[in-house]
CHARMM internal coordinates of N, CA and C (Angstrom, degrees):
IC EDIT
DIST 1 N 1 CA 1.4444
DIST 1 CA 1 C 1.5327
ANGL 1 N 1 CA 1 C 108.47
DIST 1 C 2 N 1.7323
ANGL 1 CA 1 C 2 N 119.10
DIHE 1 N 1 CA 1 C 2 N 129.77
DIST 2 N 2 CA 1.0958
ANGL 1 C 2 N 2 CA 105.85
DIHE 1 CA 1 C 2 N 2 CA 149.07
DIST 2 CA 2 C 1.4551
ANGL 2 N 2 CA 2 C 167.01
DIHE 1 C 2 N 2 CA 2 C -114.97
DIST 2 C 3 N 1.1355
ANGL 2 CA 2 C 3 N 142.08
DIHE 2 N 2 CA 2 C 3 N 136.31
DIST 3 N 3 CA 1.3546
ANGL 2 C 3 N 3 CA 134.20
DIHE 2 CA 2 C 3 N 3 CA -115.51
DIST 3 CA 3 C 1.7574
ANGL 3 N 3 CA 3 C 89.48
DIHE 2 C 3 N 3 CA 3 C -113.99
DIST 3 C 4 N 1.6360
ANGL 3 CA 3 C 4 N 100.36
DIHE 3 N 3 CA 3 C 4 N 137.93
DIST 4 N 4 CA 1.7347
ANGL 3 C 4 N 4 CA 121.35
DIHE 3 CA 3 C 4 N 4 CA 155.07
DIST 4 CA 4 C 1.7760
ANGL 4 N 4 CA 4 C 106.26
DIHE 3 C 4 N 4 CA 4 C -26.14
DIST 4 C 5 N 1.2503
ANGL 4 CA 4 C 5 N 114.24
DIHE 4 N 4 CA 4 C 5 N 148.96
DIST 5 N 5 CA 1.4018
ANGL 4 C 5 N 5 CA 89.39
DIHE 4 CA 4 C 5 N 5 CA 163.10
DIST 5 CA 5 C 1.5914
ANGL 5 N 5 CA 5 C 94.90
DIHE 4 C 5 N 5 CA 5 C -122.40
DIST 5 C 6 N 1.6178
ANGL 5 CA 5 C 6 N 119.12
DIHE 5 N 5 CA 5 C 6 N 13.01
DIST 6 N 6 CA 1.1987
ANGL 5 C 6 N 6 CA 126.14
DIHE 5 CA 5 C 6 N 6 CA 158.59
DIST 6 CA 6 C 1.0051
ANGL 6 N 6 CA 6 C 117.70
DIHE 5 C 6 N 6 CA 6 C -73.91
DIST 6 C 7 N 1.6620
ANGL 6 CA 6 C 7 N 131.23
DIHE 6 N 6 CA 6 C 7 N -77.64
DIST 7 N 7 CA 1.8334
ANGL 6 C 7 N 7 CA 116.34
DIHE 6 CA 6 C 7 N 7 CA -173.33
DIST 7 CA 7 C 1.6292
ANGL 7 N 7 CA 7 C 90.84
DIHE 6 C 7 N 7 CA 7 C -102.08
DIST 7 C 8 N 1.4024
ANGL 7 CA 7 C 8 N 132.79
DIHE 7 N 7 CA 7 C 8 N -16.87
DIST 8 N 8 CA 1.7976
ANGL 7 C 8 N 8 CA 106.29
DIHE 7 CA 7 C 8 N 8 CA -169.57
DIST 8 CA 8 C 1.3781
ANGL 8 N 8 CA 8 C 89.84
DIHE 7 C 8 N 8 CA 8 C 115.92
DIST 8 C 9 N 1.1702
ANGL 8 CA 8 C 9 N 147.32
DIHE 8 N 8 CA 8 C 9 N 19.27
DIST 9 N 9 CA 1.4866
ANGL 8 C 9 N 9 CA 127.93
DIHE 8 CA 8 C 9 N 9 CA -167.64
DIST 9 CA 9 C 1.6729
ANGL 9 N 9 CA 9 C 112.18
DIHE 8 C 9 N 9 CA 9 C -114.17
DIST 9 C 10 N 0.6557
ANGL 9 CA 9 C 10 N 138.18
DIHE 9 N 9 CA 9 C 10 N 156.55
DIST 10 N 10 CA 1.5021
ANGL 9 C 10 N 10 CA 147.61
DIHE 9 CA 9 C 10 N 10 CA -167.52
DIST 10 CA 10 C 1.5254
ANGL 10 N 10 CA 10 C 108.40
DIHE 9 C 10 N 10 CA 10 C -72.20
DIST 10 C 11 N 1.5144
ANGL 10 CA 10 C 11 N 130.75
DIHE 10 N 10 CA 10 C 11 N 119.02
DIST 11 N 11 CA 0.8625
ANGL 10 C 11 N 11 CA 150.66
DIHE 10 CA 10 C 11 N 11 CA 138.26
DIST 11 CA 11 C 1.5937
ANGL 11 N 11 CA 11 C 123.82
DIHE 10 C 11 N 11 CA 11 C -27.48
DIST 11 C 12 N 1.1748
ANGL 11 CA 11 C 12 N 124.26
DIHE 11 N 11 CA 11 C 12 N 139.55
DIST 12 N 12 CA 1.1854
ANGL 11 C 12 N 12 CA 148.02
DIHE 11 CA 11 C 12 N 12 CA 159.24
DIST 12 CA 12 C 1.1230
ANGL 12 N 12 CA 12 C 162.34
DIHE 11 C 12 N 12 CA 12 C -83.68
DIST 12 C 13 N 1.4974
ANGL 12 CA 12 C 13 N 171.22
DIHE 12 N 12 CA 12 C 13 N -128.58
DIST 13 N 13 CA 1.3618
ANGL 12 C 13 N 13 CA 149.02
DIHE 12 CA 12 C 13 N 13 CA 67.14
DIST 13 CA 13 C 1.8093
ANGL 13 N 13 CA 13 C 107.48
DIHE 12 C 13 N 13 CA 13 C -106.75
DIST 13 C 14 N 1.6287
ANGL 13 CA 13 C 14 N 99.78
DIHE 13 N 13 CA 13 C 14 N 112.62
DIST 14 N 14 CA 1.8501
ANGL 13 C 14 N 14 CA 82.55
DIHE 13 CA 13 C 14 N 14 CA 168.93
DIST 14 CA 14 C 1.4445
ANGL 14 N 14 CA 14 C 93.18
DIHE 13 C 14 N 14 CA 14 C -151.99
DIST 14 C 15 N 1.3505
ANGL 14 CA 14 C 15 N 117.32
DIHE 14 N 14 CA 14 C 15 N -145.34
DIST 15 N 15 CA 1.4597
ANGL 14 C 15 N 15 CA 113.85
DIHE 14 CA 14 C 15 N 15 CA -171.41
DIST 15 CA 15 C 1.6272
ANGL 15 N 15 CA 15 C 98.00
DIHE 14 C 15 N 15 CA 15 C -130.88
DIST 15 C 16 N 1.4871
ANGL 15 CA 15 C 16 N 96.87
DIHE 15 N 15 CA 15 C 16 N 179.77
DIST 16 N 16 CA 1.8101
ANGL 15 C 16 N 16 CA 101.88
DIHE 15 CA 15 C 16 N 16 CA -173.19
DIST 16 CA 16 C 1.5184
ANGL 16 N 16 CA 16 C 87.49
DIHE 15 C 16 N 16 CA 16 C -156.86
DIST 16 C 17 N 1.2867
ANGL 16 CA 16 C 17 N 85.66
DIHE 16 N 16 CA 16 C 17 N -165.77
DIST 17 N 17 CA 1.6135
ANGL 16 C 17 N 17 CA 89.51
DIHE 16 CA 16 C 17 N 17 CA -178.50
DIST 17 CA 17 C 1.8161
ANGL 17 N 17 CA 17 C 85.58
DIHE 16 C 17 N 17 CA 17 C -149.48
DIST 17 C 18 N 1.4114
ANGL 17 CA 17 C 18 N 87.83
DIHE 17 N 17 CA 17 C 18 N 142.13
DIST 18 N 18 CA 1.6517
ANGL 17 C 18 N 18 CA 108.16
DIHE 17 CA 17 C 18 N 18 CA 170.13
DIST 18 CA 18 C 1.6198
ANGL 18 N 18 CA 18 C 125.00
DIHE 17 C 18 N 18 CA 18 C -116.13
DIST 18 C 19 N 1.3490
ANGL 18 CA 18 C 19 N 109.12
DIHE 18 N 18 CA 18 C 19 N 164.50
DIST 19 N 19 CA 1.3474
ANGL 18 C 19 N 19 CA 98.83
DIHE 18 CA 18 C 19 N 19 CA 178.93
DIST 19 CA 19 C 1.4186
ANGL 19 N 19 CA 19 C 117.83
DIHE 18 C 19 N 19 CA 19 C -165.88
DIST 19 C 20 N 1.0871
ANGL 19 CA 19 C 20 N 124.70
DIHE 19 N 19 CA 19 C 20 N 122.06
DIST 20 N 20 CA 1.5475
ANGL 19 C 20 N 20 CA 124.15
DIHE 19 CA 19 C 20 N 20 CA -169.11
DIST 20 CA 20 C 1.9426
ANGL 20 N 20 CA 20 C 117.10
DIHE 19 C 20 N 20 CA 20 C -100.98
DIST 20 C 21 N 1.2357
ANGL 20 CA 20 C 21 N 108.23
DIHE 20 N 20 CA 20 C 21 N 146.97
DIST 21 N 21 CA 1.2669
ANGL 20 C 21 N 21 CA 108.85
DIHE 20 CA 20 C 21 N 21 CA -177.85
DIST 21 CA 21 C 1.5789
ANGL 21 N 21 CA 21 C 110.35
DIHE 20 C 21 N 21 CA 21 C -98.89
DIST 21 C 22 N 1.3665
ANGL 21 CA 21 C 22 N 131.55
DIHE 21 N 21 CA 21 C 22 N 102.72
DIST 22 N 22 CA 1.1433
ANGL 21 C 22 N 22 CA 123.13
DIHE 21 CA 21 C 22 N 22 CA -174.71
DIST 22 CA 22 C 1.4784
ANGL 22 N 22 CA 22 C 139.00
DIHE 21 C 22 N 22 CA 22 C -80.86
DIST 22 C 23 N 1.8679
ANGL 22 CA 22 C 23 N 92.07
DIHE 22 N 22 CA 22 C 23 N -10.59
DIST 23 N 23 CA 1.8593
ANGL 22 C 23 N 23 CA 108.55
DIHE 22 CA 22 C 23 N 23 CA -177.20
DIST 23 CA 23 C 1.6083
ANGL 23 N 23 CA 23 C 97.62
DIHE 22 C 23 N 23 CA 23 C 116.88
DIST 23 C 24 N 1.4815
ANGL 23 CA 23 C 24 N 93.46
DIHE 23 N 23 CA 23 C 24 N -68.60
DIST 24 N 24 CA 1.6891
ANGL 23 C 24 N 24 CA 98.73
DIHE 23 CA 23 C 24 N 24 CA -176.91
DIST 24 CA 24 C 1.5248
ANGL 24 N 24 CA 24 C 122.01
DIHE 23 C 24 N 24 CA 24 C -72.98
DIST 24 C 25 N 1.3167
ANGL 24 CA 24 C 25 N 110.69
DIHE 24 N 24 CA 24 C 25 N -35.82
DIST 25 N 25 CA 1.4398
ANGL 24 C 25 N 25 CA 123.09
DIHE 24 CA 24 C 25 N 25 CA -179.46
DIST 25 CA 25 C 1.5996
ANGL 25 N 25 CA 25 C 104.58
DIHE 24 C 25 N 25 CA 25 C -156.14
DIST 25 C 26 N 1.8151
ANGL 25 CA 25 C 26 N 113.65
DIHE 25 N 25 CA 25 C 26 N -162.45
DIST 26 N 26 CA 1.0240
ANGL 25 C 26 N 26 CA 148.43
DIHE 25 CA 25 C 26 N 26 CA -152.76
DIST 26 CA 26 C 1.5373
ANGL 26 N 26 CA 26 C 119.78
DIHE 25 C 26 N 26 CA 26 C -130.74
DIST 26 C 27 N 1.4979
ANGL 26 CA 26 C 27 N 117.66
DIHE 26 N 26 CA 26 C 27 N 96.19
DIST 27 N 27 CA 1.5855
ANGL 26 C 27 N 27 CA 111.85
DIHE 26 CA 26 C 27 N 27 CA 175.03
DIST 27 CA 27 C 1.3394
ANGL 27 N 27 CA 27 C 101.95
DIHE 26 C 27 N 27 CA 27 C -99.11
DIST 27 C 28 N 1.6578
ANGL 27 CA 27 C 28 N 114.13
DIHE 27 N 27 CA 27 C 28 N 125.44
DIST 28 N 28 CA 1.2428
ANGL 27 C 28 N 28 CA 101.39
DIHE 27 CA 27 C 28 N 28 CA 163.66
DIST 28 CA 28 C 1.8445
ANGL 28 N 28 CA 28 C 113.13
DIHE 27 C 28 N 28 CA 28 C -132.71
DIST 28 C 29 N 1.6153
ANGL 28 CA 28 C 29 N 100.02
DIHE 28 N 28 CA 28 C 29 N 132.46
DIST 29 N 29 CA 1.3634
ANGL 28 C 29 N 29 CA 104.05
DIHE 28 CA 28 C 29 N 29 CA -166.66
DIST 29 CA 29 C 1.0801
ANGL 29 N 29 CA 29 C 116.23
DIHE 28 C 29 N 29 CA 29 C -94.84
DIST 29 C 30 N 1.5144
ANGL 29 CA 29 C 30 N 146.43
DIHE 29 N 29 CA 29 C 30 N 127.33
DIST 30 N 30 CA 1.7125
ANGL 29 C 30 N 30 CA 147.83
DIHE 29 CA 29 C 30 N 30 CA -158.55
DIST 30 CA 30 C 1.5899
ANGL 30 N 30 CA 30 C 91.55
DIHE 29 C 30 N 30 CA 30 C -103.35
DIST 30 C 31 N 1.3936
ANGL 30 CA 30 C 31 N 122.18
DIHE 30 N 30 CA 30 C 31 N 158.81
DIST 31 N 31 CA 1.5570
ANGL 30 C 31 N 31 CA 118.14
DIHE 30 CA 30 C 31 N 31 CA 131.60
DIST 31 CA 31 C 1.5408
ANGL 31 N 31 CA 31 C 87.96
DIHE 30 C 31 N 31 CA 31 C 84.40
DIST 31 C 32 N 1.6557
ANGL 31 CA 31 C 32 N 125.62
DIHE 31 N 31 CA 31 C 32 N 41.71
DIST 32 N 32 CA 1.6056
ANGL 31 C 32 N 32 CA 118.68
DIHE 31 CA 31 C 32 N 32 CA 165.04
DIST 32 CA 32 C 1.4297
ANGL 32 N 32 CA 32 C 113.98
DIHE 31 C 32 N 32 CA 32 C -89.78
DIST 32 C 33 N 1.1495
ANGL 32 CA 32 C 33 N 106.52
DIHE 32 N 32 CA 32 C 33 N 129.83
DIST 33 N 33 CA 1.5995
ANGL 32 C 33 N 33 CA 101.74
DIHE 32 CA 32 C 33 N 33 CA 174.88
DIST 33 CA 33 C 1.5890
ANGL 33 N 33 CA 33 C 105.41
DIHE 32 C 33 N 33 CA 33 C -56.63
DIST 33 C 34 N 1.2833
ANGL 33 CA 33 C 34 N 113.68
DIHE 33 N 33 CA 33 C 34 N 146.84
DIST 34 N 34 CA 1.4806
ANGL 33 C 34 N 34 CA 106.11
DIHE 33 CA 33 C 34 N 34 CA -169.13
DIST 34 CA 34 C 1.7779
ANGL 34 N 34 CA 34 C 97.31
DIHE 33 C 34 N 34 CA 34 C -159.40
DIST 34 C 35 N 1.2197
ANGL 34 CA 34 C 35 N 119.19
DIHE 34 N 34 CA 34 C 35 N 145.02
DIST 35 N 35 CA 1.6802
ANGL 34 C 35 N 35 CA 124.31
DIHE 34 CA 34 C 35 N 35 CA 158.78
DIST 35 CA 35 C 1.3725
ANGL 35 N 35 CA 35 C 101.16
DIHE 34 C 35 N 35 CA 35 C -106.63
DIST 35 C 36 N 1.6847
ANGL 35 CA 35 C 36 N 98.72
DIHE 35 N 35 CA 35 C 36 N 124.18
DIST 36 N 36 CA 0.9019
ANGL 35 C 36 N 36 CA 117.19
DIHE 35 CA 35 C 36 N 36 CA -164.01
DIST 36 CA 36 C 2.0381
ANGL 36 N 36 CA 36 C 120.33
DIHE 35 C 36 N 36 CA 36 C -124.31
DIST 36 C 37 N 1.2284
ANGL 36 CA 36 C 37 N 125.01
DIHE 36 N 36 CA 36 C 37 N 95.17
DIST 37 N 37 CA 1.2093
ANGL 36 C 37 N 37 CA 123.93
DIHE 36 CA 36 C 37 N 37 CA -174.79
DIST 37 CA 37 C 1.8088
ANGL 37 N 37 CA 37 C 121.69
DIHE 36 C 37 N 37 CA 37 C -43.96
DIST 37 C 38 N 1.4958
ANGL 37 CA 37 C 38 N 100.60
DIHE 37 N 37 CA 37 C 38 N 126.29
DIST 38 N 38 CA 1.2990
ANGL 37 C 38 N 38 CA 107.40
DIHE 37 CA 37 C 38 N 38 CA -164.75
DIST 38 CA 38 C 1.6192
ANGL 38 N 38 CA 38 C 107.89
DIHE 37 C 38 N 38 CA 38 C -94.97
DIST 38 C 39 N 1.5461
ANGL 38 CA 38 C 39 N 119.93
DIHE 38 N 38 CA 38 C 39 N 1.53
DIST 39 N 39 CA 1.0970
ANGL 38 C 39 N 39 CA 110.10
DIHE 38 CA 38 C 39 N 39 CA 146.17
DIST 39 CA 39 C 1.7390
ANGL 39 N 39 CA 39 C 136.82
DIHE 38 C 39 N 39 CA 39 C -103.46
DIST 39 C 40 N 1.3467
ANGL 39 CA 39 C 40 N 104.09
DIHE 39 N 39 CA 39 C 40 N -15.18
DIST 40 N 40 CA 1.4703
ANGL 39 C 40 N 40 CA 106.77
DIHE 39 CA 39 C 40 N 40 CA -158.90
DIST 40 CA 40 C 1.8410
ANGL 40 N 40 CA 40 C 80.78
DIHE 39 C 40 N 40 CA 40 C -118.71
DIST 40 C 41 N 1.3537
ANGL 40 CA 40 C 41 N 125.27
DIHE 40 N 40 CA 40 C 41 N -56.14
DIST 41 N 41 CA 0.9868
ANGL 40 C 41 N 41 CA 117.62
DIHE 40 CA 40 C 41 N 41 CA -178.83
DIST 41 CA 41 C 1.4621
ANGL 41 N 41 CA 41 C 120.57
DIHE 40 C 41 N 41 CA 41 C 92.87
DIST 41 C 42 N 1.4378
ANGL 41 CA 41 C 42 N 94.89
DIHE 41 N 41 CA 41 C 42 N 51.72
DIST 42 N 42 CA 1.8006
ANGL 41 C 42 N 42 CA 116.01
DIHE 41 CA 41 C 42 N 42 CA -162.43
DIST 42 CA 42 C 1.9477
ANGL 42 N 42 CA 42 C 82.33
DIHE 41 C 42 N 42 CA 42 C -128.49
DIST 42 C 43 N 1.6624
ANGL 42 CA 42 C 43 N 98.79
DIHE 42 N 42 CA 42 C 43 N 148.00
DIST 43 N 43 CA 1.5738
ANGL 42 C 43 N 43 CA 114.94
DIHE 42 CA 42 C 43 N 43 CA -155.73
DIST 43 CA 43 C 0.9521
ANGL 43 N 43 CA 43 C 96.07
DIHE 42 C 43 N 43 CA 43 C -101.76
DIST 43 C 44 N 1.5729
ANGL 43 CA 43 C 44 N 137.31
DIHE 43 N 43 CA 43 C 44 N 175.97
DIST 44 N 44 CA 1.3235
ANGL 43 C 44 N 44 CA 142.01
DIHE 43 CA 43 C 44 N 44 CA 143.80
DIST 44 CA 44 C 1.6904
ANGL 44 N 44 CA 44 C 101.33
DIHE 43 C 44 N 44 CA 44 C -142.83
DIST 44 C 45 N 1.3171
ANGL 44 CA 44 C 45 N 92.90
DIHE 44 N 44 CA 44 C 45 N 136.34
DIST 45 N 45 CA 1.6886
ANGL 44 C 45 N 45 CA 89.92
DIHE 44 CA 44 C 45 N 45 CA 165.92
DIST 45 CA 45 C 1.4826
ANGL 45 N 45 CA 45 C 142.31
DIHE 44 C 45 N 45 CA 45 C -119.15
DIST 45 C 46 N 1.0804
ANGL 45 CA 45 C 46 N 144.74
DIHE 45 N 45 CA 45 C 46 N 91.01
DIST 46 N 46 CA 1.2901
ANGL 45 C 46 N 46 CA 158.55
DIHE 45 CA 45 C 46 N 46 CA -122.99
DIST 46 CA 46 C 1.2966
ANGL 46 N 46 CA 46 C 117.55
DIHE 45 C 46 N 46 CA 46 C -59.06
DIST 46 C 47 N 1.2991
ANGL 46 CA 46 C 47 N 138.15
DIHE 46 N 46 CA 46 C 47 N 148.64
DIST 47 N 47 CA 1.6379
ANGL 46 C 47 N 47 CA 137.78
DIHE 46 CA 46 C 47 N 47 CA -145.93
DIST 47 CA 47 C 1.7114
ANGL 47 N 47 CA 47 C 94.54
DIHE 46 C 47 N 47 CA 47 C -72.19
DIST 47 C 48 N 1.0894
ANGL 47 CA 47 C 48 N 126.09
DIHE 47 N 47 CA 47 C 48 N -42.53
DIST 48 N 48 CA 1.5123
ANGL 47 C 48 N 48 CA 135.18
DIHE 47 CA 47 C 48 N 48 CA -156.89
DIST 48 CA 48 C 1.7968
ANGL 48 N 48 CA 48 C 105.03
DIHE 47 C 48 N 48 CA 48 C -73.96
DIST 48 C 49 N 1.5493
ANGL 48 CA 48 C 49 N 85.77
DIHE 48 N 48 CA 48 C 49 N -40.11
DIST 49 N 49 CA 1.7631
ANGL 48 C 49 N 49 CA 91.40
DIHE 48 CA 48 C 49 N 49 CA -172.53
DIST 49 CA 49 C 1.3730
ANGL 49 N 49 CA 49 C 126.83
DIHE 48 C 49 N 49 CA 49 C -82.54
DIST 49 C 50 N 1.9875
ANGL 49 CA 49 C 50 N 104.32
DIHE 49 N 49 CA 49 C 50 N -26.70
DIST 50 N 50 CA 1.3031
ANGL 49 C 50 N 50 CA 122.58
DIHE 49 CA 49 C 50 N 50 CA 156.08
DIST 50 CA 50 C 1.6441
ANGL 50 N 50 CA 50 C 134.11
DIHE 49 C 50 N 50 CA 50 C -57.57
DIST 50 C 51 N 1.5721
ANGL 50 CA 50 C 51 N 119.46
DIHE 50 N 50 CA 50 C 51 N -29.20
DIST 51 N 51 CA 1.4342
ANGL 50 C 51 N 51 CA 127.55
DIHE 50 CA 50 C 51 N 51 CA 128.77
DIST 51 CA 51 C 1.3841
ANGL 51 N 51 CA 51 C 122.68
DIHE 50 C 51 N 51 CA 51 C -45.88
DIST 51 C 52 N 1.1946
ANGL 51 CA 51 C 52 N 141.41
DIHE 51 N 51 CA 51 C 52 N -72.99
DIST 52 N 52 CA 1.1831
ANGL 51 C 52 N 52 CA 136.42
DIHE 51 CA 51 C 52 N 52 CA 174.83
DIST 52 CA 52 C 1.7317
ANGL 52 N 52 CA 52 C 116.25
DIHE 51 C 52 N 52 CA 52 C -37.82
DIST 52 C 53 N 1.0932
ANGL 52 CA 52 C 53 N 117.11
DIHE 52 N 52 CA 52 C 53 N -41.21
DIST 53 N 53 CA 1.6397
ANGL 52 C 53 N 53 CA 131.83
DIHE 52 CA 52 C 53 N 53 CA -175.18
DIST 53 CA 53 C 1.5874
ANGL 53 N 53 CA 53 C 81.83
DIHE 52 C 53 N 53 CA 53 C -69.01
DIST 53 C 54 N 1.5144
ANGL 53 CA 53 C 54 N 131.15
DIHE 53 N 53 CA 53 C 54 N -69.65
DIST 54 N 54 CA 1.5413
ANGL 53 C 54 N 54 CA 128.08
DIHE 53 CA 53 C 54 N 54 CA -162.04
DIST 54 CA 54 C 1.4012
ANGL 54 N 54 CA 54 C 97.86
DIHE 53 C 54 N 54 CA 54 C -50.75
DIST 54 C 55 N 1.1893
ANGL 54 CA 54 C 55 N 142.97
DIHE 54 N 54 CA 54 C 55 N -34.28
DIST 55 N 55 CA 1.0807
ANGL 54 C 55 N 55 CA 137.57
DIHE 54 CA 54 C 55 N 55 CA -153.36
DIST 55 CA 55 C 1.8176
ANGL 55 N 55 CA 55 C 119.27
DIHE 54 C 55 N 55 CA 55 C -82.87
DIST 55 C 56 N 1.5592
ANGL 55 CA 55 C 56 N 97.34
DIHE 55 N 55 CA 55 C 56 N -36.41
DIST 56 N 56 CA 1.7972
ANGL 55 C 56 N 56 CA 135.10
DIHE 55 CA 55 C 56 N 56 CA 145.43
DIST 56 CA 56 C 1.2585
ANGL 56 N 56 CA 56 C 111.15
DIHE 55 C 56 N 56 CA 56 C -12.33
DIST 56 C 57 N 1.3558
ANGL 56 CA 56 C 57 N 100.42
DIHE 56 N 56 CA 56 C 57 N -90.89
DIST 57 N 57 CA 1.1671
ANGL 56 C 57 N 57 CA 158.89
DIHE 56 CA 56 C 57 N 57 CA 153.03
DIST 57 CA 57 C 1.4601
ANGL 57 N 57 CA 57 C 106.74
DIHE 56 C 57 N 57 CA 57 C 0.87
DIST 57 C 58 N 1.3554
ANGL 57 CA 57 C 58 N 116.22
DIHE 57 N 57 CA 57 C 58 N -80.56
DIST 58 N 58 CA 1.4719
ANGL 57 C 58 N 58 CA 134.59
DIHE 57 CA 57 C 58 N 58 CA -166.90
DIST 58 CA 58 C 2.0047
ANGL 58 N 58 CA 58 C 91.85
DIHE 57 C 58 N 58 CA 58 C -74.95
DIST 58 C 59 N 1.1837
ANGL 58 CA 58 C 59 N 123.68
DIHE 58 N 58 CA 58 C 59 N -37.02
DIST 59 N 59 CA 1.5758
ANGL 58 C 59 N 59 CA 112.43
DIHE 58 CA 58 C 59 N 59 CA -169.13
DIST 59 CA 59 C 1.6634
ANGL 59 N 59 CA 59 C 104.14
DIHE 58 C 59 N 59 CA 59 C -76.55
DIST 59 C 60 N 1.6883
ANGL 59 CA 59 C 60 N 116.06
DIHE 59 N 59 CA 59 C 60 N -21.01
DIST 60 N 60 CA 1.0890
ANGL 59 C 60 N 60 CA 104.52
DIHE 59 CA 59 C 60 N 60 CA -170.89
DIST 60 CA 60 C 1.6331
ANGL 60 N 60 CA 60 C 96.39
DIHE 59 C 60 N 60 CA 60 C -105.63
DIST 60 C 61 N 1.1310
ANGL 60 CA 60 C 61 N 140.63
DIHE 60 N 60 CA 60 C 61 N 25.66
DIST 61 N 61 CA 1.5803
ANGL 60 C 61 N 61 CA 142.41
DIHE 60 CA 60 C 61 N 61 CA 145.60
DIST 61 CA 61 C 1.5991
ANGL 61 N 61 CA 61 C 109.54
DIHE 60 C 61 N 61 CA 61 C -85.35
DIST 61 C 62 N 1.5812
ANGL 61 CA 61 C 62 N 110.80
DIHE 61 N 61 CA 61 C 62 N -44.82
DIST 62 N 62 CA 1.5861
ANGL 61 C 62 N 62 CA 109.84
DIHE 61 CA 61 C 62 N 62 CA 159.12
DIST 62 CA 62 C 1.9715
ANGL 62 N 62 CA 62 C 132.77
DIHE 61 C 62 N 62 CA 62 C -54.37
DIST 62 C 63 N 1.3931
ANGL 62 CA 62 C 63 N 97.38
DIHE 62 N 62 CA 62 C 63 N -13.60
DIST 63 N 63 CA 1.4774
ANGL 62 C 63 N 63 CA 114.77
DIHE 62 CA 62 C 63 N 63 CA -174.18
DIST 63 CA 63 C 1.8170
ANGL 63 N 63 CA 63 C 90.43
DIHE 62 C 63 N 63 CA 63 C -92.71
DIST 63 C 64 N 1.3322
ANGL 63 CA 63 C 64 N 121.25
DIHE 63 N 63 CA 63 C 64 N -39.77
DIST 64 N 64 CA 1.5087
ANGL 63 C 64 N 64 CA 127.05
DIHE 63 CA 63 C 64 N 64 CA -158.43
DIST 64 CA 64 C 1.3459
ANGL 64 N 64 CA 64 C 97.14
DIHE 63 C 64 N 64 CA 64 C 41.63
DIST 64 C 65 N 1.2136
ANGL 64 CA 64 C 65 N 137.15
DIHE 64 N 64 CA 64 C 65 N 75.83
DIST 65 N 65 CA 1.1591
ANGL 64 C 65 N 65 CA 118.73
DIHE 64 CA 64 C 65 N 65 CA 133.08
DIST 65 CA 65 C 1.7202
ANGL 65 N 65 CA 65 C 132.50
DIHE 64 C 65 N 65 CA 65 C -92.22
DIST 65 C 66 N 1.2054
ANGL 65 CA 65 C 66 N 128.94
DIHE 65 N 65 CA 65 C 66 N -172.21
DIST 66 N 66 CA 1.1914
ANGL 65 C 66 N 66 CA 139.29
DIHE 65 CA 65 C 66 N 66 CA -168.03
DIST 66 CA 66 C 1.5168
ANGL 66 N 66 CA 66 C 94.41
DIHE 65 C 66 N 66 CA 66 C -74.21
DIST 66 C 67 N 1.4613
ANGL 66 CA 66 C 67 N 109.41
DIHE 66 N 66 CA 66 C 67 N -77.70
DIST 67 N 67 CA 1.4360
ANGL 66 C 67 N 67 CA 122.71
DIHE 66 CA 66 C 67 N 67 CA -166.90
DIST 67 CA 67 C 1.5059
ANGL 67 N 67 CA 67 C 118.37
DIHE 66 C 67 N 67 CA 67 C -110.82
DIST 67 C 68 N 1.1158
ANGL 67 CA 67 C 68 N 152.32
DIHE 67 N 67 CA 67 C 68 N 95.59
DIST 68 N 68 CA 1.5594
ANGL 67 C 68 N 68 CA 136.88
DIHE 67 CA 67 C 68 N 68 CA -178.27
DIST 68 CA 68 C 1.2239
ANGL 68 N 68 CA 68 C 102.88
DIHE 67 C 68 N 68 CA 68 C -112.13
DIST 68 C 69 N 1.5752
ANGL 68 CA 68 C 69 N 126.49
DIHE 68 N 68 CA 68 C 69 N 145.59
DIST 69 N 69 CA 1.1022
ANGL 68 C 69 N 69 CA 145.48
DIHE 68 CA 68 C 69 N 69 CA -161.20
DIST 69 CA 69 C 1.7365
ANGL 69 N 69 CA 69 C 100.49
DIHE 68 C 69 N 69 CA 69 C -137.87
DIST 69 C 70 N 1.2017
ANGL 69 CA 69 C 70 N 136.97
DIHE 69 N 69 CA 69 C 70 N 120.64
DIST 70 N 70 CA 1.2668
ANGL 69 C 70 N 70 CA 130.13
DIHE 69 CA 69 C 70 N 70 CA -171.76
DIST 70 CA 70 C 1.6399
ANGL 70 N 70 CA 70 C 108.65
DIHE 69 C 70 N 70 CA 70 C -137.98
DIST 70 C 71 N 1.3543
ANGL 70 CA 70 C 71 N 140.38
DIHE 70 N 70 CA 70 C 71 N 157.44
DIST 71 N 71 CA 1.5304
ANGL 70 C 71 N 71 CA 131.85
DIHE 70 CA 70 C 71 N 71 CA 173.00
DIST 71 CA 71 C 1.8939
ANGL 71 N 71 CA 71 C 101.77
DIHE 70 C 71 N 71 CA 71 C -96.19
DIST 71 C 72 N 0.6293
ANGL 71 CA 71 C 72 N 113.89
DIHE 71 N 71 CA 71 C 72 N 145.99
DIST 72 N 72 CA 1.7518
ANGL 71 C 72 N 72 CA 121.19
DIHE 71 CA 71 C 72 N 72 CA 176.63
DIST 72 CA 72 C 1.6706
ANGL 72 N 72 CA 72 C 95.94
DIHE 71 C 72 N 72 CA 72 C -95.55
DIST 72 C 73 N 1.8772
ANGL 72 CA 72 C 73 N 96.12
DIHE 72 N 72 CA 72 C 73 N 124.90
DIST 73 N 73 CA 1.4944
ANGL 72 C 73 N 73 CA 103.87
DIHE 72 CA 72 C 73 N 73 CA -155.18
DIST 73 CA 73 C 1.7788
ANGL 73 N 73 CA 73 C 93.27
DIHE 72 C 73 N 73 CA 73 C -101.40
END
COOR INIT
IC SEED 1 N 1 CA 1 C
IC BUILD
């Protein structure tokens, strides 16, 4: 089992949603795989999926738009 290393509480697997502020606009990503604490309810996001998000990330600073909203595939 793995444990919060905030209060001690049991870990998860679910999703979240992320979102970065770029200056110019707003990426926000739905549907992240995420471990997620089932008492305090503080996120972590996993080395593999946090590349994939950078990767997001960088196409929607190339788009410059205002607002982008995307699902994490």
């Amino acid at each position: 089992m793995d444990l919060c290393a905030i209060c001690g509480g049991e870990k998860r697997r679910g999703q979240t949603t992320y979102s970065v502020e770029l200056g110019f606009g707003v990426v926000v990503i739905r549907h992240v795989p995420a471990l997620i604490c089932t008492q305090c309810a503080e996120e972590w996001i996993e080395a593999d999926v946090a590349k994939e998000l950078e990767k997001i990330v960088e196409v929607a600073k190339n788009n410059k738009l205002e607002v982008e909203v995307v699902a994490f595939k």
